[in-house]
N, C-alpha and C positions, 0 to 999 in steps of 0.2 A: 195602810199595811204594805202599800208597794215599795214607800218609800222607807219604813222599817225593813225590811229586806233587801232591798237596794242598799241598804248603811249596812247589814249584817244586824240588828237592834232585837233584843230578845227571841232570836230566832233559836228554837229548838230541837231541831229534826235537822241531821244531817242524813243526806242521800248521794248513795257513793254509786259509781257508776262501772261500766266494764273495765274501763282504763285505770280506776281509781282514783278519779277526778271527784273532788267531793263537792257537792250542793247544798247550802244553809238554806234552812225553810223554816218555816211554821207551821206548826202542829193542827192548827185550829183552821188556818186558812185550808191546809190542803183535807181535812176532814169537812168541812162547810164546803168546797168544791167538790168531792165525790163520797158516796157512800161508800165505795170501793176500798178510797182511798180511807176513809174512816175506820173499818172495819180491821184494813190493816195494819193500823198503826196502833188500833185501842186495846192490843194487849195478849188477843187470843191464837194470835197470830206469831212464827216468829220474829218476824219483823217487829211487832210490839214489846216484846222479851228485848231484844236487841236496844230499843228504843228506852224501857226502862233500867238498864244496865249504861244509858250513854255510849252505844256502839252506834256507826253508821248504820242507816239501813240500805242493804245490797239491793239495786235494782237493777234489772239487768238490759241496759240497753247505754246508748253512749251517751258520753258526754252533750254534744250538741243537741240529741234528744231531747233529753231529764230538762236540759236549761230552756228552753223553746216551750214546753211542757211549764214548766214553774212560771216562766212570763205572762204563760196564758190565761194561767190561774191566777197571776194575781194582776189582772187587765191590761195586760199588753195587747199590742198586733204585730206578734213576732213577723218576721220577713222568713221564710226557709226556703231553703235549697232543695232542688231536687231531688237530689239523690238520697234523702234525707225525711222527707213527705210517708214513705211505706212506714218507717220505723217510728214515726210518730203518728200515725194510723192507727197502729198495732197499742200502741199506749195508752191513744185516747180509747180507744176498742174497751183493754184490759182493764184501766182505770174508772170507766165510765162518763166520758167525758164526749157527752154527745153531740152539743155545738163546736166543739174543735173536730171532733170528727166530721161532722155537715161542712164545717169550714173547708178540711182536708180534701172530702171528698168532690168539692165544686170545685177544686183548684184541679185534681184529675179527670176532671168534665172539660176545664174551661181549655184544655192540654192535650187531653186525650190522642196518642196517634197506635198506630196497626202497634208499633215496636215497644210501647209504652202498655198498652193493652193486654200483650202476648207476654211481658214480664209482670205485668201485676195481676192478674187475672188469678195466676195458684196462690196468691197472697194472700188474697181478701176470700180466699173461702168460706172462714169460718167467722167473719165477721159482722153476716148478715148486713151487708150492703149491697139491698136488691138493685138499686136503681146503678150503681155505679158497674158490679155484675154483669147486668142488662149491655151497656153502654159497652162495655169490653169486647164483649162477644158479639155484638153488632160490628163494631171495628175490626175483630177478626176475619171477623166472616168475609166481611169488604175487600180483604187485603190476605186472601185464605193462602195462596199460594206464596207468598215472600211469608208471613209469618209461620208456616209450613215449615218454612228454611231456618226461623230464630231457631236460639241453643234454647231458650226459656218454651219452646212446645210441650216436651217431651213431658214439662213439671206439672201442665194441667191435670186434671185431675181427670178418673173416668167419667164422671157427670159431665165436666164439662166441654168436654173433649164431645159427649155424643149430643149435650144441645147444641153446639156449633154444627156438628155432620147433618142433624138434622132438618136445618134449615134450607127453606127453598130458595133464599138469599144469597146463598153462598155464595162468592165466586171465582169462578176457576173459568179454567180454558178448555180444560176437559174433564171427568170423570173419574180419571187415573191420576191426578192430582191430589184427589178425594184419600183413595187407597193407598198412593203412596205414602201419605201422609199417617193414614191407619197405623199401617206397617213400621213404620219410623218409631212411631209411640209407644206400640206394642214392645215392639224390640229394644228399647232400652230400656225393662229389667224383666227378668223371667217372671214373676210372679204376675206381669200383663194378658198371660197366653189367654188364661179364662174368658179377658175382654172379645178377644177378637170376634167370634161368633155374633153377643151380641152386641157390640158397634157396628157388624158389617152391615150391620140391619140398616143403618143410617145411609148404607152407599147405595147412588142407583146404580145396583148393576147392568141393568139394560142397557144403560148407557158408557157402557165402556167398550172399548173394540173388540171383537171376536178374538184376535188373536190374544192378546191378554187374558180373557175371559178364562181361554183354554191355559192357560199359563198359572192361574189362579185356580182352578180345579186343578189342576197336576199336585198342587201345592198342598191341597186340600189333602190329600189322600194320603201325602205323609206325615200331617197332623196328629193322628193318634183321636183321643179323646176328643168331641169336639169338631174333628174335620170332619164329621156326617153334615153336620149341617152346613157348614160352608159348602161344602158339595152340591147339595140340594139347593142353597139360593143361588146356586153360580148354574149349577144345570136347570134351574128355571129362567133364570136370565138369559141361557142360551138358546130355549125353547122357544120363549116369548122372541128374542131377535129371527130365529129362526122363518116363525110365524111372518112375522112382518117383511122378511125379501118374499117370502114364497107367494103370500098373497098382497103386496104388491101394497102395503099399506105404510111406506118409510115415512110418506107425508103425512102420517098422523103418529107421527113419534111425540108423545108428550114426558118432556124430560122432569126429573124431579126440580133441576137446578133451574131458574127463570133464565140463565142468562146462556144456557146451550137451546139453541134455537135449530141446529141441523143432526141428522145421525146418517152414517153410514156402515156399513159391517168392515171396512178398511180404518177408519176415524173415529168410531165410534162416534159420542155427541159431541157437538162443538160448539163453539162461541161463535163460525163463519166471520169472526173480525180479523182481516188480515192487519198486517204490517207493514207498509210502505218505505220499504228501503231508499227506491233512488226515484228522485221526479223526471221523466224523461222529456217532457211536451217539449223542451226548445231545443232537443235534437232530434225526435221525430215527429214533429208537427203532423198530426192529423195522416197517420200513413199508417203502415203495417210492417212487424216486425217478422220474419220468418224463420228465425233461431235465434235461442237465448241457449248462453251455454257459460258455465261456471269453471274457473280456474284460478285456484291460488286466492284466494276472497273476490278476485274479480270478475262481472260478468260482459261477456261480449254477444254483442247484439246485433243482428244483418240490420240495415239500412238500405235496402234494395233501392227505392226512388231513388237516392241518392249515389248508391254504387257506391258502401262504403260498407268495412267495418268498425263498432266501435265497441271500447272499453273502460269501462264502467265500475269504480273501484268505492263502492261508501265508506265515505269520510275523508277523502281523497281532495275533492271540491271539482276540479275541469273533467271532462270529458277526451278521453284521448279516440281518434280515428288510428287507429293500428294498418286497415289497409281500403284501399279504394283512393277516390277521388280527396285529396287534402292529407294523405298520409305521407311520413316522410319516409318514402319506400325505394331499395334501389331493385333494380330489373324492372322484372313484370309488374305491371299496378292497375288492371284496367279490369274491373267487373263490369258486367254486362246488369243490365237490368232484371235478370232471375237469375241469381245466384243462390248456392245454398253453402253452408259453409260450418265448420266443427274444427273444435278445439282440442288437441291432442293429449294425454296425460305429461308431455315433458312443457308443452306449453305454446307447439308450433299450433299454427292458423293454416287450416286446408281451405279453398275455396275451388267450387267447381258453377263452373255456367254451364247457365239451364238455358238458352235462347236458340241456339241449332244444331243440326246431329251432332256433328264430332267438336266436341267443348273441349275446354278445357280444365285440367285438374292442375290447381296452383300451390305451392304449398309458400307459406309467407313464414319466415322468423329471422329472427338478431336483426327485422329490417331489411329483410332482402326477401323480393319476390324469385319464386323457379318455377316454372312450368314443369311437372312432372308426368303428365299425357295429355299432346293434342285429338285423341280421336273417343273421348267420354260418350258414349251415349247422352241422352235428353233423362234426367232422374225427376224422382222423384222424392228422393229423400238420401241424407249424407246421413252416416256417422261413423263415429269414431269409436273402438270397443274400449276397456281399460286397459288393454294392452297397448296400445297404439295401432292395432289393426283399421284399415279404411275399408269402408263397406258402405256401396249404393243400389240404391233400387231404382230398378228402370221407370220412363215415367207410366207406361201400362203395366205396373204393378206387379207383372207376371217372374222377374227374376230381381235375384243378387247375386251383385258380385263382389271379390275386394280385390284390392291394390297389393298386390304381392311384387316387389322389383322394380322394374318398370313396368308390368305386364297386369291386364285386369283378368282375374279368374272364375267363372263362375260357379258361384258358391250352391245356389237353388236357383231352382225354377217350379212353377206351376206345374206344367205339364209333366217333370218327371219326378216330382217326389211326392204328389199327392193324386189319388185316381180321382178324388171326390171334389176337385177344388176348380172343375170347367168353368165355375161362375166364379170365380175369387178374382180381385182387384186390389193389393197392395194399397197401401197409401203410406207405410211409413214404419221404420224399423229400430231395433235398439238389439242390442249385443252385450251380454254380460262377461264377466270377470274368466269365465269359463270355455266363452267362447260361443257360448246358446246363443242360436239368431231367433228373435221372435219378431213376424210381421202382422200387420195390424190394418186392416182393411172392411171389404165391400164383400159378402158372399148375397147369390142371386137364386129363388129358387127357382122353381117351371113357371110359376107367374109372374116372373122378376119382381116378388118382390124382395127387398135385400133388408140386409140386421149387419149390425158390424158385427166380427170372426177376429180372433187372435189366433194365430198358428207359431208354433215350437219349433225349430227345428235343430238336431241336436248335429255337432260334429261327426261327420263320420258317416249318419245315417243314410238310411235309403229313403225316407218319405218322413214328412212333416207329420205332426201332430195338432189338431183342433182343443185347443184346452178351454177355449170360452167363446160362448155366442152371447152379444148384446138383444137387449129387447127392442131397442128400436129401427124401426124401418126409415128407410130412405127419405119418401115423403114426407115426411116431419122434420128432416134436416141436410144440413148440406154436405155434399159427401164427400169434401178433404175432413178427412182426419189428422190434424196439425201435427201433434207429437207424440214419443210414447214413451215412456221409462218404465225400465225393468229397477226394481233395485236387489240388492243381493239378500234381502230377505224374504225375496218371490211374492213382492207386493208390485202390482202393475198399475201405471197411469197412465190415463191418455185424455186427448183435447180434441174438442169438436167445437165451434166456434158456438153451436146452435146446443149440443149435448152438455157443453158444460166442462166441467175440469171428472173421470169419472177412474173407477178404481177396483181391486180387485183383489182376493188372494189365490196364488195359482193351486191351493188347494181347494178352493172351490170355484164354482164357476158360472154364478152369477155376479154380473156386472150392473154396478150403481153407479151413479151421481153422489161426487161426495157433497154439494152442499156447500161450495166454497165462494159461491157468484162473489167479483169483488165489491159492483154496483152496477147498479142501472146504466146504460149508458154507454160502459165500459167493453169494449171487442178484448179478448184473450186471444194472444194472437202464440204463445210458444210457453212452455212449461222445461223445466229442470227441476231433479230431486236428488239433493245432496244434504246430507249433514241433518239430519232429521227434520229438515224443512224441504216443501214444494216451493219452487217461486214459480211464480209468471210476470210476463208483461203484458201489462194491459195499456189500450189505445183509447181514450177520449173522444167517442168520436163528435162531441154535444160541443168541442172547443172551452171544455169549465177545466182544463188543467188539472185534471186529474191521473194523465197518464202519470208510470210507472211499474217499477216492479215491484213485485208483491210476495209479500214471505208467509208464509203458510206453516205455522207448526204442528208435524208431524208426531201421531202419538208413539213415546218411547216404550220397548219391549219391558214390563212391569217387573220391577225389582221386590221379590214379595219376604225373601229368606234371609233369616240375621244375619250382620255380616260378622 
């Protein structure tokens, strides 16, 4: 019979295709191949009408299809093309042709990727193909956040949209990956709004960051119909977080997703898997880094042992020394052994030594060192505002000042802009867009015993502000406080070599550990938060090559309303 068809030989069934490509067949063969196919051709049908009139009969799919299809029925082992596999899926489906289908669908087993998954997943709905189903949605799940991003998400369906959210599998980075995702699906067609309520069911909310949380109830309450309950599981979710700073229980955050292993009310849950941008170990061999500071994609890094600085661009490949010992610098070029140093929004390199009273304040650019004040005090901490304003603190923690001209001015002091603060010890300062100086230190009570203190102080004013007391005491850790960033959405972080990388929002004022350790091993020696990422630089100190800096993604403000 193959080769009757093959010749065109008594063949009496023509089958015409979308193109209008016509296919010669056999009546008999392709009724002894399906009952499907039987049914429709014997008459009652009109395809059968057509068929005893000598019309083609119309099927509707292509050309390469219908022929791939005919081969198979009459014992081929057609070869297909990709792109090409769905629509003959759907044939064998409709036809009932259930070993081309087994065939088909081992061939999207043997293939299977995240991209391949995410486009055929709304295909095979209604085809009752559990096991390939199954298979889909395990590879989504694997690869949640890139197929989040296909144009083909939006098509799955609501079932299958909430056995994916479902699963403890899933993986993501955070939580809010989860609901972004929701929201995306929801929003491309109105008639989705009903889902939302119940799909949110599928998100751990507890696991998303406070801020967010509060961003997702606001949302809720211009829902209409429906936003009661999204209200009610977002103000449980905040309850339950709530619960867990007060009574001191973060460490028993059990998250839905297996592969968020940390929470904090700043981060919400996370993965704790950083990213390793640049490997530093063969320019700081087994030493300490005491500023990391980001400009223009690149990061510059002190090298105190060495009396240098350096500049550090991924993807770049060398390492360039900008200034110190090996820089190609004219003037001044000579750092002292405790230097601290920051990098200006235009791009110039400040450096000030820390080794006896009256230091120096150097300002390094286009390659040219200038000494800009010989008589610095001994600091404690340099920075630089987003203005270009220069601002240090003394090394007894007790004032700031900045660089106005040539002249240093004092900004604060302990003793006169706070009555409460005879026990306060500075360690280290940051400066917002605005000008807000926030210092970050050591407060002492009547039995010395101390907790770190964040104080505010605003331009203009007469006396600083106390906006957050940490829980821990002194004796448990060592009391330089490394670094501290403000960012301008009033979320705070700072670095204790012993406390951890730890975080805050200045609307509340309990202070955590977010959970980011990079490994065992590893000293975090400086922190920067730009661009919705923390980095740090972490030192090796085991000699296994693992320094580096380290990029930490930062969860973004939740995009929850159509656009």
């Amino acid at each position: 019979m193959r080769a009757f068809w093959e010749q065109d030989h008594l063949c009496d069934v023509t089958l015409k295709t979308d193109g209008g490509t016509e296919h010669r067949c056999h009546r008999l063969v392709l009724s002894a191949a399906s009952s499907a196919l039987q049914n429709l051709l014997g008459g009652r049908f009109q395809e059968g009408q057509q068929l005893q009139h000598g019309e083609p009969v119309a099927i509707c799919a292509s050309s390469c299809a219908i022929g791939t299809m005919l081969d198979y029925i009459y014992g081929g082992e057609p070869e297909v093309a990709d792109k090409d596999l769905m629509e003959l899926l759907r044939l064998a489906g409709a036809y009932e042709l259930p070993k081309l289908a087994q065939a088909i669908e081992a061939e999207f087993h043997s293939s299977l990727c995240s991209a391949t998954a995410v486009r055929l997943l709304p295909q095979i709905c209604d085809l009752n193909l559990h096991d390939l189903t199954k298979a889909c949605e395990e590879t989504i799940a694997a690869d949640f956040e890139n197929c989040a991003q296909d144009l083909d998400f939006i098509t799955l369906n609501g079932a299958q949209l909430g056995r994916i959210l479902q699963r403890d599998d899933l993986v993501v980075s955070r939580e809010e990956t989860v609901l972004e995702a929701l929201f995306k699906w929801v929003n491309a067609f109105d008639d989705r709004k009903t889902y939302l309520a119940l799909l949110l069911a599928h998100v751990d909310l507890p696991s998303v960051a406070e801020d967010n949380l509060k961003r997702l109830c606001l949302y809720a309450q211009s829902m209409g119909s429906g936003g009661s309950d999204v209200q009610f599981a977002v103000q449980t979710a905040l309850r339950r977080q709530k619960k867990r700073k007060s009574d001191g229980s973060v460490e028993m955050y059990q998250p839905k997703r297996l592969c968020l292993g940390s929470w904090s009310p700043v981060l919400g849950g996370h993965s704790c898997s950083p990213k390793r941008l640049v490997k530093i170990s063969e320019v700081l061999p087994d030493q300490f880094c005491k500023k990391l500071c980001l400009h223009d994609g690149a990061f510059y890094v002190s090298d105190p042992y060495n009396r240098r600085v350096l500049r550090i661009k991924p993807g770049e490949g060398d390492t360039q020394i900008v200034a110190g010992n090996g820089a190609p610098v004219n003037g001044f070029n000579d750092l002292s052994l405790d230097f601290d140093m920051v990098v200006s929004p235009t791009g110039d390199l400040f450096a000030m030594e820390g080794e006896n009273e009256n230091n120096l304040l150097v300002k390094f650019s286009h390659g040219f060192g200038e000494v800009l004040h010989e008589n610095c005090p001994r600091i404690d901490d340099l920075f630089c505002s987003p203005n270009g304003v220069l601002y240090m603190l003394d090394l007894a923690g007790k004032r700031v000042q900045k660089f106005e001209g040539s002249r240093l001015k004092p900004v604060w002091s302990r003793d006169e802009h706070h009555d409460s603060l005879d026990w306060f010890e500075g360690d280290c300062i940051c400066v917002t867009r605005d000008e807000v100086l926030y210092i970050c230190g050591w407060c002492y009570d009547d039995d010395w015993q101390s907790r770190v203190q964040l104080l505010r102080f605003q331009p203009g004013s007469s006396k600083s502000t106390i906006v957050a007391t940490g829980d821990w005491q002194a004796e448990t850790c060592r009391f330089n406080l490394v670094d501290l960033c403000v960012t301008d959405d009033d979320r705070v972080f700072f670095l204790n070599p012993d406390l951890g990388i730890c975080a805050m929002s200045l609307q509340e004022t309990a202070v955590q550990d977010l959970g980011v350790n990079v490994a065992s091993g590893l000293t975090v020696e400086s922190l920067v938060v730009q661009g919705g990422s923390l980095y740090v630089v972490a030192i090796d100190l085991d000699g296994l090559g693992r320094d580096g800096i380290y990029e930490f993604e930062l969860p973004r403000s939740l995009e929850v309303s159509s656009s």
